[in-house]
N, C-alpha and C positions, 0 to 999 in steps of 0.2 A: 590748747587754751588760747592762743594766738588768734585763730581762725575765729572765734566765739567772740574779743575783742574787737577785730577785723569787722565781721559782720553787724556787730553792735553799732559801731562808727557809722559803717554803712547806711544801715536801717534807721540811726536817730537823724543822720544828715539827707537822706532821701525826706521823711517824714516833716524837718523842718524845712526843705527848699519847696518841695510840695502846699504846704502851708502859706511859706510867703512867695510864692511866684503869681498869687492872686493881688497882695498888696504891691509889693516890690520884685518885680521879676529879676533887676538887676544884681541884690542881696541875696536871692534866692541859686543865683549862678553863682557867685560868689562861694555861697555855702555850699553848692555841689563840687568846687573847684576845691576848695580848701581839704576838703575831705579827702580827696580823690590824690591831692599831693601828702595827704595825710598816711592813709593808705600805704600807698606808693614807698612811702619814706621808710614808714614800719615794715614794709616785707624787706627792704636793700641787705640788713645786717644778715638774713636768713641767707645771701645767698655763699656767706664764709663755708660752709660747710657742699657746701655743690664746686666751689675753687678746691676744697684744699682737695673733694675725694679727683677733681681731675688735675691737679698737682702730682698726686700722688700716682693716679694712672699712665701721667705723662713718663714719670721716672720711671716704672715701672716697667712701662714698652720702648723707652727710650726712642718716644716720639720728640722731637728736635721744640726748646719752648717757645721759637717765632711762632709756631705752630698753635701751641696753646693759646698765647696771646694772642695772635689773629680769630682764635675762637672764643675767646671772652670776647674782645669787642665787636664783632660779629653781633653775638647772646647779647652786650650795654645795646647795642645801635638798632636790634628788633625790638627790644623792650623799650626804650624810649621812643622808638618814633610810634611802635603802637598805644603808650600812654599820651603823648602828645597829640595823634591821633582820633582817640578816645574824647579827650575833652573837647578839642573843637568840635566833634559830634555832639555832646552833650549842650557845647554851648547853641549847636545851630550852624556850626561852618561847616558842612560836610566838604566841601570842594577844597578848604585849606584842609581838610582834614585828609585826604585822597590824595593831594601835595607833600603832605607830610610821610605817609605810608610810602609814594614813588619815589622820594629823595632818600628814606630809611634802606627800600630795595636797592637802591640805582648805589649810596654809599656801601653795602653789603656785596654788592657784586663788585667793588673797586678794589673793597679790601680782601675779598676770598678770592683775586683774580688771583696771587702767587701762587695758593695752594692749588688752584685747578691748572698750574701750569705744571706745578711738580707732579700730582697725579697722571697727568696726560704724557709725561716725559717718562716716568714709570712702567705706563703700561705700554708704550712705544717700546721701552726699552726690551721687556719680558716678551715681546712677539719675536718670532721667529724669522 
């Protein structure tokens, strides 16, 4: 039922910025912004149940949870920099918007650099 609300938000706030981007193009960005942090906002609490099942998987394989938590905000720093992203596209900035994605990467390789150091000391180790 989510997705059907979701999409409603969606389709009334496309259909009104459509409408006023002929009188006020500036209200009409606005209305597409709004939405889009609307959106956004609405899916965050969905994602308790993607943490606890890899909570759970962390205990389970007694993977170490620096590890986990490097991998949540890995998952926060993709999904923000591509909604952050997204609107400067929407609004027209594509070049801040390509700024925003490189800095989203460039931060994600900064903080997944521990775990490829472990992995690579790992398979060093298992060679012969």
């Amino acid at each position: 039922m989510d997705i059907i609300q979701i999409v409603v938000i969606g389709l009334v706030s496309t259909i009104l910025a459509l409408i006023l981007k002929k009188q006020s193009p500036e209200i009409a960005l606005m209305v597409s912004i709004a939405a889009s942090v609307l959106i956004f906002f609405s899916v965050i609490p969905k994602f308790d149940a993607v943490l606890s099942v890899l909570k759970d998987l962390s205990s389970n394989v007694s993977i170490g949870k620096d590890y986990i938590y490097t991998i949540f905000k890995i998952i926060g720093i993709a999904y923000i920099a591509e909604f952050g992203a997204q609107l400067c596209k929407d609004a027209g900035e594509s070049s801040i918007a390509s700024k925003i994605e490189l800095s989203g990467k460039v931060l994600i390789m900064v903080i997944s650099a521990p775990i490829i150091m472990s992995l690579l000391n790992l398979i060093l180790v298992m060679l012969p």
